[in-house]
C-alpha positions, 0 to 999 in steps of 0.5 A: 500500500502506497503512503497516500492510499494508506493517507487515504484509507486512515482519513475514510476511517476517521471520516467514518467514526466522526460522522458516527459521533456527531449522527442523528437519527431521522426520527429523532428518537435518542434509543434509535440514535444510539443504535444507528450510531452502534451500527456505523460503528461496527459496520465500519470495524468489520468492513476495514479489519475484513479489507485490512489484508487487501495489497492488489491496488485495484481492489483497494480502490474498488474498497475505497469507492465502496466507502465513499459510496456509502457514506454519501448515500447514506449522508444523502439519505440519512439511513446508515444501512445500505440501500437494498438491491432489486433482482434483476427482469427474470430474477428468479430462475430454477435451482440448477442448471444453466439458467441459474448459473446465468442469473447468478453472473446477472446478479453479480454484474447488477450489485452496486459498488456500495454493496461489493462487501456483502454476500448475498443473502 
């Protein structure tokens, strides 16, 4: 990792637990507050110990879109939990075969770079 990836990273990290600290929920209310504040928290703990090994630069970067990503949406829309993914136009295709194997790629393809971290569900 370059000095200035790592600059970049540290500063994202920082960037993460300020907008934690100072994070109000939309309704208002001090109990969802809190556990929205809990969540950004251990969010962003488990996405940067489970990056931390990463050395290609390219999936570094792809890392650091993602984060960016998802702090201004979540900014944008006052929601720290990531904005859900719709299935693709005949998304829902046998259990085996070659037609699940075609809408796994589609999925894969469709997934927005703010939720490259997670696994599907």
């Amino acid at each position: 990792m370059t000095a200035s990836t790592r600059r970049t990273v540290l500063s994202l990290y920082m960037r993460v637990f300020r907008i934690a600290r100072s994070w109000q929920a939309q309704s208002g209310v001090k109990s969802d507050t809190e556990t929205e504040r809990k969540y950004i928290l251990q969010e962003a703990g488990t996405l940067f110990r489970q990056n931390q090994q990463l050395t290609d630069q390219e999936s570094i970067k792809r890392s650091i879109e993602e984060c960016e990503a998802r702090i201004e949406i979540g900014l944008h829309y006052r929601n720290p939990h990531p904005r859900p993914t719709y299935l693709p136009p005949m998304g829902l295709a046998t259990q085996k075969g070659r037609k699940l194997k075609a809408q796994q790629r589609l999925r894969k393809q469709a997934k927005p770079i703010y939720l490259q971290s997670h696994d599907e569900t």
